[in-house]
C-alpha positions as CSV (number, residue, x, y, z in Angstrom):
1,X,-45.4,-56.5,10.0
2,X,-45.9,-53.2,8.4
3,X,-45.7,-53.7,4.6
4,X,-48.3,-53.5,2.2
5,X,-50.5,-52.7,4.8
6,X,-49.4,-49.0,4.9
7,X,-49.5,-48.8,0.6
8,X,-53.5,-49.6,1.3
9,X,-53.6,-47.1,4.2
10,X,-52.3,-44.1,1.2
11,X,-55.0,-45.7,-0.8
12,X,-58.0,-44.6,1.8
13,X,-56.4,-41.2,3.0
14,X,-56.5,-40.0,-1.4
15,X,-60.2,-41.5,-1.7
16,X,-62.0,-38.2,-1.3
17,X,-60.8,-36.7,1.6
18,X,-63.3,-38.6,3.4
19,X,-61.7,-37.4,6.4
20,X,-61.6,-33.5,6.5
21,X,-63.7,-33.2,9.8
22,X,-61.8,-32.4,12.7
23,X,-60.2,-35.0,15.2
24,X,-60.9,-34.9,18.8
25,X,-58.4,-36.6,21.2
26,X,-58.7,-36.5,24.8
27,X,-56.1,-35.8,27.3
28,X,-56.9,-37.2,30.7
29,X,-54.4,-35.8,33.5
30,X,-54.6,-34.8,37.1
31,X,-55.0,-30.8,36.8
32,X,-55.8,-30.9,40.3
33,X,-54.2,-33.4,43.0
34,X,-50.9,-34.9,44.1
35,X,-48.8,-34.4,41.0
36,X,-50.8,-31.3,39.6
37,X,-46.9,-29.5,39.3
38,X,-46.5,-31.7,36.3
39,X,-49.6,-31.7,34.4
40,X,-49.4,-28.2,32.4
41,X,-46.2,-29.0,30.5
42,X,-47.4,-32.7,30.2
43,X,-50.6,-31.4,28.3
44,X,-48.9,-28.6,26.6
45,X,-46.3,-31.5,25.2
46,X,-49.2,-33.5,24.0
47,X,-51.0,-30.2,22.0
48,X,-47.7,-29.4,20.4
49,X,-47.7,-32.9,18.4
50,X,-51.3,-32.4,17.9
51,X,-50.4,-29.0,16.1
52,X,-47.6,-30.1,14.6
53,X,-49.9,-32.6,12.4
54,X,-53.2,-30.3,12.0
55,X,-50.4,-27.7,10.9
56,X,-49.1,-30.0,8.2
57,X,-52.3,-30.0,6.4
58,X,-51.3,-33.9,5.6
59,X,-53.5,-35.7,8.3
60,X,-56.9,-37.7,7.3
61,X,-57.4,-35.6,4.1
62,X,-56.6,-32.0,5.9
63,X,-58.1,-32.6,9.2
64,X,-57.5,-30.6,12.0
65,X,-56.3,-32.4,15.7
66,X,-58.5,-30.9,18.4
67,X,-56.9,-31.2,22.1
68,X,-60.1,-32.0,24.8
69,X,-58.5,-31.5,28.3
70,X,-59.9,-33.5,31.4
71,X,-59.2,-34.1,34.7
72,X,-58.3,-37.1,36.0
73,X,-57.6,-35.7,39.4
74,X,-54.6,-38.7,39.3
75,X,-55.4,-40.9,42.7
76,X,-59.6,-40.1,42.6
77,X,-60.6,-43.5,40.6
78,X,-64.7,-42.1,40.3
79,X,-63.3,-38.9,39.1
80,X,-61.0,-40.0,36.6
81,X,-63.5,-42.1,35.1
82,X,-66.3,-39.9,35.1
83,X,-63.9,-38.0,33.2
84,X,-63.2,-40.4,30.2
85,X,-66.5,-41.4,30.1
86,X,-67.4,-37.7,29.6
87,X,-64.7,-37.3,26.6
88,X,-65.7,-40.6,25.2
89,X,-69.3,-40.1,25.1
90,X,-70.1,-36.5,24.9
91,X,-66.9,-34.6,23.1
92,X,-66.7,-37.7,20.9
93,X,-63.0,-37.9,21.3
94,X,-61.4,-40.6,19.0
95,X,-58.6,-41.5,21.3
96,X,-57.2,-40.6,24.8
97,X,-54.0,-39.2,26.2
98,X,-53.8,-40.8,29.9
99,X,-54.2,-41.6,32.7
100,X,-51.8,-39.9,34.5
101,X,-51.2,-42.3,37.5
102,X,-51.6,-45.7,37.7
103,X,-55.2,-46.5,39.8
104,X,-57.1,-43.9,37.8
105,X,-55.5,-44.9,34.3
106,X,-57.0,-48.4,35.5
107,X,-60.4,-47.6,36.4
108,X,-61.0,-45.4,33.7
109,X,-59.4,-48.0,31.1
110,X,-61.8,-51.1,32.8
111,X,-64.7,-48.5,33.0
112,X,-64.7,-46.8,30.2
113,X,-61.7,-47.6,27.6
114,X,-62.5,-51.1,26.8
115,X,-66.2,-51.1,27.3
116,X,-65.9,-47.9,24.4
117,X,-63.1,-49.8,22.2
118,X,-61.2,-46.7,22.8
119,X,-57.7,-46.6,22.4
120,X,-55.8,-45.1,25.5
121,X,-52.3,-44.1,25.8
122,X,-50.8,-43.1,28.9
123,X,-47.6,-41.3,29.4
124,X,-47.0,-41.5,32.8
125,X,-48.8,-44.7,34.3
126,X,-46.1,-47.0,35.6
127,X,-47.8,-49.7,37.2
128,X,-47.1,-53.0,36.8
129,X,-50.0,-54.2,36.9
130,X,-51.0,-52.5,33.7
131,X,-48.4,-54.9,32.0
132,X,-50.9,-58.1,32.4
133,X,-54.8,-56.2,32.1
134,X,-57.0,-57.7,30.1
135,X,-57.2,-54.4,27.5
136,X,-58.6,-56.1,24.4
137,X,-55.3,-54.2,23.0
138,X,-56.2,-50.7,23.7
139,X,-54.1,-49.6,26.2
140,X,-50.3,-48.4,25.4
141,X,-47.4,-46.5,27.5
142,X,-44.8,-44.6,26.5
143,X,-43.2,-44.8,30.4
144,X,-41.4,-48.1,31.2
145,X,-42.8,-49.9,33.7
146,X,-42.0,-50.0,37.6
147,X,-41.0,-53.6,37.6
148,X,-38.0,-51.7,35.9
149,X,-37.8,-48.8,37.7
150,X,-37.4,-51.0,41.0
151,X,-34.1,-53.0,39.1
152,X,-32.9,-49.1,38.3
153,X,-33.3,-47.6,41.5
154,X,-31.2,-50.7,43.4
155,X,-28.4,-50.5,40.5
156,X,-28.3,-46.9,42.0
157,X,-28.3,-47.2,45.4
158,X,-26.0,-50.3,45.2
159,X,-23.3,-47.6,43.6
160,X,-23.7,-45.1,45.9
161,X,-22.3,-48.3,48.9
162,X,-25.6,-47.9,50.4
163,X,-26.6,-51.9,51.5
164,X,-29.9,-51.1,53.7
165,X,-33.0,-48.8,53.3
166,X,-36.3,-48.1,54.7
167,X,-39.2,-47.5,52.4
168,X,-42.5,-45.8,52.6
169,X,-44.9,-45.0,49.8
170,X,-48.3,-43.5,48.9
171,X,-50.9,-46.1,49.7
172,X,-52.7,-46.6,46.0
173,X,-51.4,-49.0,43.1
174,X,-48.3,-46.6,42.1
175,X,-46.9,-46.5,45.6
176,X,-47.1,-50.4,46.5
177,X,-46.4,-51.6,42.8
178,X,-42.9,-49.6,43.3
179,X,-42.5,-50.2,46.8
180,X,-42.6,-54.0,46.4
181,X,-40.8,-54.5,43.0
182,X,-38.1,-52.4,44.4
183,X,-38.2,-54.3,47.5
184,X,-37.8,-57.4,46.2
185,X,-35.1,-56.4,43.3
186,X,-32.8,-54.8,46.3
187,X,-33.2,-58.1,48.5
188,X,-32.0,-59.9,45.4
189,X,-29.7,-57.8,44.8
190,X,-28.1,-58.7,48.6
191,X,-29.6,-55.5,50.1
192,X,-31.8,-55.0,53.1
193,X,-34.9,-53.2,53.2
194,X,-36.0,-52.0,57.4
195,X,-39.1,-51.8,56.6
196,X,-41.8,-50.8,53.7
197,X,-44.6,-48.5,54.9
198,X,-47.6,-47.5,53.5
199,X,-48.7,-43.4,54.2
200,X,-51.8,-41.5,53.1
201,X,-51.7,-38.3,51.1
202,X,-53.6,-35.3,52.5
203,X,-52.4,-35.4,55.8
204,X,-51.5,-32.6,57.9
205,X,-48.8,-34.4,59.9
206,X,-46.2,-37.4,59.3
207,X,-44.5,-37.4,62.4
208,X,-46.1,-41.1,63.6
209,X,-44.9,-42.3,59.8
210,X,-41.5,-40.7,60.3
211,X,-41.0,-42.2,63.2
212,X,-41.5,-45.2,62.8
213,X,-40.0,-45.2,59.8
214,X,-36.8,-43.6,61.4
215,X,-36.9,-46.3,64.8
216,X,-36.5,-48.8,61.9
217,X,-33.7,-47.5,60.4
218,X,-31.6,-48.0,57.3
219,X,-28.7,-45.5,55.7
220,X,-31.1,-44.3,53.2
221,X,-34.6,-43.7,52.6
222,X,-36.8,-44.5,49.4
223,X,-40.2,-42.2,49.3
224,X,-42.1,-44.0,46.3
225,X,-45.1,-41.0,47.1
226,X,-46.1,-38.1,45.5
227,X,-43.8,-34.4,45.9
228,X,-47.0,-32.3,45.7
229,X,-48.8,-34.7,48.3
230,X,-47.4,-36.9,51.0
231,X,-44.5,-37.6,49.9
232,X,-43.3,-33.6,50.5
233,X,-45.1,-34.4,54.3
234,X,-42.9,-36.9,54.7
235,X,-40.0,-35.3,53.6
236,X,-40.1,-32.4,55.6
237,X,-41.0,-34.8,58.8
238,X,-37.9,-36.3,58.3
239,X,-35.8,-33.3,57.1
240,X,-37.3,-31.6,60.4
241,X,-36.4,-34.5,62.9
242,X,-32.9,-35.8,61.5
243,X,-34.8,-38.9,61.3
244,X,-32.9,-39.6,57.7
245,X,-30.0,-37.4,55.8
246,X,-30.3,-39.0,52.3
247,X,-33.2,-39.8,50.4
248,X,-33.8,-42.0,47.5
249,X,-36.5,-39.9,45.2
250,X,-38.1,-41.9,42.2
251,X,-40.4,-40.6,39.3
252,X,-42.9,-39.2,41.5
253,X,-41.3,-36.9,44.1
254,X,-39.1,-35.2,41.3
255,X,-40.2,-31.7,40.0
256,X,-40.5,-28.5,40.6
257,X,-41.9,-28.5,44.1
258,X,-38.4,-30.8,45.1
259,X,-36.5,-27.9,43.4
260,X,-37.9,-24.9,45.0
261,X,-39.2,-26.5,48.5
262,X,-36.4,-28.8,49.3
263,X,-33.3,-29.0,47.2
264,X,-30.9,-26.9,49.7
265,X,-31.5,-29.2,52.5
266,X,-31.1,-32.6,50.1
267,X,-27.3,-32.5,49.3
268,X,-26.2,-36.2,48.0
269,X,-29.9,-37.4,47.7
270,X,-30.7,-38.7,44.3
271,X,-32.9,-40.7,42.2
272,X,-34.2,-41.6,38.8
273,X,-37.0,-41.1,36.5
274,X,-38.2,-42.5,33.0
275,X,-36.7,-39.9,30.5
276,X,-34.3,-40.5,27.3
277,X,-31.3,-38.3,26.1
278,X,-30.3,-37.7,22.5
279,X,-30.9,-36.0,19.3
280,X,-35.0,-36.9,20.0
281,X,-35.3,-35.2,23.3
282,X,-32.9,-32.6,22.4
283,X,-35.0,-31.3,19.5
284,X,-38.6,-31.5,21.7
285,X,-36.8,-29.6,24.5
286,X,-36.2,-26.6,21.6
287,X,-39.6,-27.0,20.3
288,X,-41.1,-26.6,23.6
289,X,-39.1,-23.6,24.2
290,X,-40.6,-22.2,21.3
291,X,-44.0,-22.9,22.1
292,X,-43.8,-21.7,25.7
293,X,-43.4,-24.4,28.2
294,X,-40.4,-26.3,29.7
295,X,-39.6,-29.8,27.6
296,X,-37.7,-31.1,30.5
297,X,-40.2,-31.2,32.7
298,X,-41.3,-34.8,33.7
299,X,-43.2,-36.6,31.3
300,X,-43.8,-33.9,28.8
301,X,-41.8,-35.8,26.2
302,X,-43.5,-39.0,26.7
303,X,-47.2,-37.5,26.5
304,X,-45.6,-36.0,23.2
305,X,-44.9,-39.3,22.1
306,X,-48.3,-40.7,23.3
307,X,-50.2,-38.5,21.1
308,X,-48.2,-39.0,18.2
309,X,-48.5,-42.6,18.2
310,X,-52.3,-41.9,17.8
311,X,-52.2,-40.3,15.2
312,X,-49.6,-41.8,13.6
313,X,-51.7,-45.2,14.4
314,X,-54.9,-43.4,12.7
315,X,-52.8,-42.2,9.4
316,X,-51.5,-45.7,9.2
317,X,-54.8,-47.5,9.3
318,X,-56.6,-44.7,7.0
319,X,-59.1,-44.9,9.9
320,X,-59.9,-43.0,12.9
321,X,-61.7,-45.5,14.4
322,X,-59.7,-47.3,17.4
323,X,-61.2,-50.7,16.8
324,X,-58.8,-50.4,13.9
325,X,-56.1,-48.4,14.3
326,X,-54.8,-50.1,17.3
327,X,-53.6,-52.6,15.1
328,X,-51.5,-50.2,14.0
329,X,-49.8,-48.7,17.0
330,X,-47.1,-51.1,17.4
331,X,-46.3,-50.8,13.7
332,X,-45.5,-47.3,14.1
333,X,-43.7,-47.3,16.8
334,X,-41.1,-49.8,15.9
335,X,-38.7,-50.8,13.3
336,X,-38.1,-51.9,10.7
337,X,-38.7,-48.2,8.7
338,X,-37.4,-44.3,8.3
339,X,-36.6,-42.9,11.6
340,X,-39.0,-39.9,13.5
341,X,-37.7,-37.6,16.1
342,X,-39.9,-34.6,17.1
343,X,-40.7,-32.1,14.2
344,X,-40.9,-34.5,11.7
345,X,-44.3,-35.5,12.3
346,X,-45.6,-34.3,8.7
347,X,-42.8,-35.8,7.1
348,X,-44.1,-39.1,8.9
349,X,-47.3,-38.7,7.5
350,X,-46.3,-38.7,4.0
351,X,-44.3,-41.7,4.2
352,X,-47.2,-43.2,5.5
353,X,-48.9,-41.8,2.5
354,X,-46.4,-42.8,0.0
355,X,-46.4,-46.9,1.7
356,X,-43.1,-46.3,3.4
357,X,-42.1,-48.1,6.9
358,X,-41.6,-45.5,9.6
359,X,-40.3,-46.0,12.8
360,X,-41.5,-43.2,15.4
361,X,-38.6,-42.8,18.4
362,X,-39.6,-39.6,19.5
363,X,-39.0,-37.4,22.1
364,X,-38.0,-40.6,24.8
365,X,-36.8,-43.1,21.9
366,X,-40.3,-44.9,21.7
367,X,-39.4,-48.9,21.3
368,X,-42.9,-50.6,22.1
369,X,-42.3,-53.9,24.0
370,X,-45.0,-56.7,25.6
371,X,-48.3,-55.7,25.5
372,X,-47.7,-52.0,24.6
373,X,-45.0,-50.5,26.6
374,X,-42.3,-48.7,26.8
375,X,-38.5,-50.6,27.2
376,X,-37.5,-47.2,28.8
377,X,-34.7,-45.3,29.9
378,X,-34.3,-43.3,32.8
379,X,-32.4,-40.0,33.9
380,X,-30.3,-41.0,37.0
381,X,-30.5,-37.6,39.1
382,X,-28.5,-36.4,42.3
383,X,-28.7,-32.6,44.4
384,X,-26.0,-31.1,44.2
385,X,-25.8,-27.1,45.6
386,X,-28.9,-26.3,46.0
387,X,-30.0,-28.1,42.1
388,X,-31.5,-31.0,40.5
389,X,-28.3,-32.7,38.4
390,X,-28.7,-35.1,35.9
391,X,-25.6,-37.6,36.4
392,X,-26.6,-40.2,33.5
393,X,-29.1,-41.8,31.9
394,X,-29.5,-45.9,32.0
C-alpha cells in the first residue's frame, strides 16, 4: 500500500538536499558471448531513463544518475559475478541492471546481490527458477517468466495445426527451464514432443545434434538456444541437411543475426518474445530514435523499465540505500496511482514529491506479479519474405 508512505518520502527529498551526490547504478549484460547482438541497445535503453531523470534536475535533491557498464558475459557464472562484485564493491553502485541470462543473473544474485543487500533488476532473465530463490526481496524482472513463455509458444504452434515437435536447447538454466516448461505445457496441451535435446554453444559442428534430432522427427522444430551461439549452429545444420523446414524460434534466437543470416531460407517459421505494444512502447521506440539506437530491439524496453523502477523505488523511499527502497519497488510499479509511460519520468518524480500514487507501465506495461516479476506479454512473430513480421501480441 502506497499512501502516506510517499507524503513522508517528499518530506526527506526537501530536507537539505541531502542527496546531491551522484548515483551510480550498474548495468550487468553479456557485452561479449552468445547474445552479445542484443546488449548495445539493451544498455543504451537503460542510460536513456537514467538521463531522462539526472536531466530533470528532480531526482534525490538534483543528483545526477551515473550508468557503470559490466560484463556479464551471459552463460560464464565466475565472470558474471566477478563482475557484480566489482560494481558493488569498488564503483559503489547503488543498484544493478541485470543479469542478462538466467545462470549468471543467479550466481551473481546468490554471490553477490544478497550477500550486499543490493537490489537487482533484470530485464532479460527468464528462468523459472528465479520465480522461487530465496532473494531476501532484492531481485525483480521486468521479462515474464518462461513457465509462461512455454504456455505461449504451444498456443502458437497449436494454431499453426502443428501437433508434434522436436526440441533442442542450450544446455544452462535458460535452455532446460524453457525446454521443459514448454515440453510439458504442449503434452498438456495434447501435443507430442520427439524428443528434447540438450546442445553445447561454441561448437564448430552440429551435424551429430541435427541428426539425431532430425531421425527423431516431428513437423516442427523448437530451438530454445542462443542465435549468436548454438542455436545459429544448429540452425544452419538443419537448414543445410533438410533435416527440418520450419522452426519454432523463442526469445533467444530472435534478433539481428536471424534477420541478416537466416531469414530468406525461414519462410513460415515463427516465434514469440516477451515485448508489449501500445502508447508505452510506441513512445520509447521514438525516444530511442532520438537518442540513437533501435527501441525495438529485444529487450531494450524492458532494461528501460528496469532502471526506472530503481530509481523510481529510490525517489519513493527518499533513500538510496537498497535495504530500503526495495520496499518500494512494487509500489511503484503497480496501481492504484497516475499512470507513466516513457518520457514522463520527471513528471513521476514530482508526484512522488508532492505524495501522489504513481503507477509506472513503461515501455512493456510493467505490472509486477509474485515475487517481483513481470505478468508479460509477448510479440507473436513469423518470416515472411525474407523479414521478421510481428503477427500479434498475446
Amino acid at each position: 500500500m502506497k499512501k502516506l508512505l510517499l507524503a513522508t518520502a517528499a518530506a526527506a527529498l526537501t530536507a537539505g538536499g541531502a542527496f546531491a551526490e551522484d548515483v551510480k547504478l550498474g548495468i550487468s549484460l553479456g557485452f561479449t558471448g552468445p547474445l552479445e547482438s542484443m546488449s548495445p541497445a539493451m544498455a543504451q535503453g537503460a542510460e536513456l531513463a537514467m538521463k531522462e531523470v539526472s536531466d530533470s534536475g528532480k531526482f534525490m535533491g538534483g543528483a545526477a544518475v551515473v550508468p557503470v557498464r559490466g560484463d556479464s558475459t551471459c552463460v560464464d557464472a565466475a565472470a558474471a559475478t566477478a563482475t557484480v562484485e566489482r560494481l558493488v564493491t569498488t564503483e559503489g553502485v547503488k543498484g544493478v541492471v541485470g543479469g542478462m541470462c538466467s545462470g549468471e543473473t543467479t550466481a551473481s544474485l546468490q554471490n553477490v546481490g544478497i550477500p550486499n543487500g543490493m537490489v537487482m533488476i533484470s530485464p532479460s532473465a527468464t528462468s523459472p527458477a528465479l520465480s522461487t530463490l530465496e532473494d531476501n526481496g532484492l531481485f525483480f524482472r521486468t521479462s515474464p517468466s518462461d513457465a509462461r513463455q512455454g504456455v505461449v509458444m504451444t498456443e502458437i504452434i497449436m494454431e499453426h495445426g502443428i501437433k508434434s515437435v522436436a526440441v533442442t536447447y542450450t544446455n544452462n538454466d535458460y535452455g532446460k527451464g524453457l525446454a521443459d516448461s514448454f515440453a510439458e505445457a504442449f503434452k498438456a496441451a495434447g501435443g507430442t514432443v520427439t524428443i528434447v535435446a540438450a546442445h553445447d554453444d561454441g561448437k564448430a559442428d552440429y551435424s551429430a545434434e541435427v541428426g539425431a534430432l532430425a531421425s527423431a522427427g516431428g513437423e516442427a522444430l523448437v530451438i530454445a538456444g542462443y542465435i549468436d551461439q548454438g542455436g545459429s549452429g544448429i540452425l544452419r545444420g538443419s537448414l543445410d541437411t533438410g533435416a527440418f523446414e520450419t522452426f519454432v524460434l523463442p526469445d533467444g534466437m530472435i534478433g539481428d543475426t536471424l534477420q541478416n543470416n537466416f531469414a530468406a531460407e525461414l519462410a513460415g517459421s515463427f516465434g514469440q518474445i516477451p515485448s508489449s505494444e501500445g502508447a508505452g512502447k510506441e513512445k520509447f521506440i521514438e525516444m530511442a530514435s532520438a537518442a540513437g539506437f533501435d527501441g525495438s530491439s529485444v529487450y531494450s524496453g524492458e532494461a528501460y523499465d528496469a532502471a526506472a523502477l530503481i530509481m523510481l523505488a529510490m525517489a519513493a523511499a527518499g533513500s538510496t540505500d537498497p535495504s530500503v527502497y526495495k520496499e518500494k519497488v512494487m509500489d511503484v510499479a503497480n496501481a492504484p496511482g497516475e499512470p507513466i509511460l516513457p518520457g514522463e519520468l520527471g513528471k513521476a518524480l514530482e508526484l512522488i514529491a508532492a505524495g501522489t500514487d504513481i503507477d509506472y507501465q513503461g515501455a512493456s506495461s510493467v505490472e509486477l506479479i509474485g515475487a517481483g516479476e513481470s505478468a508479460g506479454t509477448f510479440r507473436e512473430i513469423e518470416v515472411k519474405d525474407g523479414k521478421i513480421e510481428t503477427v500479434k501480441y498475446r
